[in-house]
C-alpha positions in Angstrom: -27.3 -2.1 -5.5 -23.8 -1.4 -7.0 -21.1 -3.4 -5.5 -17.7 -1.5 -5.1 -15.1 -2.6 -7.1 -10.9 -2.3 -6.5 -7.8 -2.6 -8.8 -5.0 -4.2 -7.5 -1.6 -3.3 -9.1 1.8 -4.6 -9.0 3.0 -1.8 -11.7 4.1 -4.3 -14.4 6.7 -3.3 -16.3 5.6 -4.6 -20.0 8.5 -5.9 -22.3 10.3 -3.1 -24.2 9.4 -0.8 -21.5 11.1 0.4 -18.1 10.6 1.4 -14.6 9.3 4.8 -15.4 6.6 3.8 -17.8 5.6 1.3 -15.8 5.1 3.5 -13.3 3.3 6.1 -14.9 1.0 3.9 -16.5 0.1 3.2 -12.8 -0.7 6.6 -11.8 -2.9 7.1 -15.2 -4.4 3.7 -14.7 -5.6 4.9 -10.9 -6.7 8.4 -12.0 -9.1 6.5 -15.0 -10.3 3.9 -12.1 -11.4 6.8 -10.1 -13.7 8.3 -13.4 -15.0 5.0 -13.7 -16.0 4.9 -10.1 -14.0 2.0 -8.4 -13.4 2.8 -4.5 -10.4 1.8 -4.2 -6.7 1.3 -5.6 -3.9 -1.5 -4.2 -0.7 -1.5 -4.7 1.4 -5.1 -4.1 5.0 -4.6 -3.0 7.0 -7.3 -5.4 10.5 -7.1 -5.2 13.4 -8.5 -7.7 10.4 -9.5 -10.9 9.4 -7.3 -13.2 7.0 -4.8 -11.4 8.1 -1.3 -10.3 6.1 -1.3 -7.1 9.1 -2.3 -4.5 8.1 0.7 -2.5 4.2 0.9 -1.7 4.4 3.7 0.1 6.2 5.8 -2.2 3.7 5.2 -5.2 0.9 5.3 -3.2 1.8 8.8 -2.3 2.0 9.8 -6.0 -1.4 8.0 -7.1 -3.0 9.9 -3.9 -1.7 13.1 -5.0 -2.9 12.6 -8.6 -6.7 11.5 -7.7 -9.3 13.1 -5.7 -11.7 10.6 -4.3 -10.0 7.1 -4.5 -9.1 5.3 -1.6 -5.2 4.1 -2.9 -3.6 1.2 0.1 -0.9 -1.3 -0.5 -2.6 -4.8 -0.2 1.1 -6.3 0.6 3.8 -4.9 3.0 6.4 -6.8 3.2 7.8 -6.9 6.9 10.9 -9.0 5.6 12.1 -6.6 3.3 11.7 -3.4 5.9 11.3 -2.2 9.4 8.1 -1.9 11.3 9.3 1.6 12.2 10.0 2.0 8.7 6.3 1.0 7.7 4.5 3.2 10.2 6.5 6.3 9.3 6.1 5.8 6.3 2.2 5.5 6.5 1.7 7.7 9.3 3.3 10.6 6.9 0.7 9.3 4.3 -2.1 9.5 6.8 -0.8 13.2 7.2 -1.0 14.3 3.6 -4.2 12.3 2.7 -6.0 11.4 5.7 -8.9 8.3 5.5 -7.4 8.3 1.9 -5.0 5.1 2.9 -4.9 1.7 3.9 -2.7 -1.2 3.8 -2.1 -4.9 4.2 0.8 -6.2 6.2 2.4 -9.7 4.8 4.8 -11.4 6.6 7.4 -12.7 4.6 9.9 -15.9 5.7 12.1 -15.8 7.5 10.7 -12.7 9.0 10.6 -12.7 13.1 7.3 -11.7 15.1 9.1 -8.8 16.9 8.8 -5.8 13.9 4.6 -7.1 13.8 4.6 -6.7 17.9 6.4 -3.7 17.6 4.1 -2.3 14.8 1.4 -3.0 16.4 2.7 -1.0 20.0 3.5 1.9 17.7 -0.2 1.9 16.1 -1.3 1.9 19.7 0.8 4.5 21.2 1.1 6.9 17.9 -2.6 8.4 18.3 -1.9 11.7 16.7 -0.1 10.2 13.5 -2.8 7.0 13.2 -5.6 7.9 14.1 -7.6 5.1 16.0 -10.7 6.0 14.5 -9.4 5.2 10.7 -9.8 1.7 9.6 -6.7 -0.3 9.2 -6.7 -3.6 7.9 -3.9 -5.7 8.9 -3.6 -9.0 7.0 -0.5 -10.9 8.9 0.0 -14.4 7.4 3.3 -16.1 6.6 4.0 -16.4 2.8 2.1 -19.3 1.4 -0.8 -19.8 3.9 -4.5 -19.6 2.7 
């Protein structure tokens, strides 16, 4: 029995190197992940360190379009830094382009307020033909911190 195996990736940018590199080591590192047969890829949004993944949804959308099999999802949305509308279009338009190909972990970041998660949520509901309720979302919702 083979257990199925995932990268999680902030896109680190190394010392000496920028934004760009960073970012296409990312892409390079997901297409090789997929030869070697790991399921899936996670991005981590980080903002204001020294990673170049401040937008999930954006990089996910490259690594998708540069692999054929993977399944590529953000294991950290950060509902502080953006709008829940923000977050389901983006993702919806995802879903579009590579459908059962994404997933993605919402984090709540403080001080963030419970109406954006509620109002995700409603939109997840109500959006059938962008997010499909078959698809499996998994929605991690835990203030920064908690265990």
């Amino acid at each position: 029995m083979s257990v199925p195996l995932s990268i999680l990736d902030l896109a680190p940018i190394s010392e000496g190197c920028d934004a760009a590199t960073a970012l296409r080591n990312t892409v390079d590192l997901a297409q090789h992940a997929e030869q070697w047969g790991y399921k899936r890829y996670w991005i981590a949004e980080h903002h204001f360190v020294a990673v170049a993944s401040s937008s999930p949804a954006v990089l996910i959308g490259q690594i998708a379009a540069a692999t054929d099999r993977i399944r590529v999802g953000a294991a950290a949305v950060q509902l502080g830094q953006t709008t829940a509308v923000a977050v389901v279009e983006s993702f919806g338009m995802l879903d579009a382009f590579y459908p059962y190909k994404n997933r993605f972990a919402l984090h709540r970041t403080i001080p963030a307020d419970p109406v954006p998660l509620i109002a995700m949520v409603i939109s997840f509901c109500v959006r059938k033909t962008c997010l499909s309720i078959e698809r499996i979302w998994s929605i991690n919702c835990r203030k920064t911190g908690s265990r």
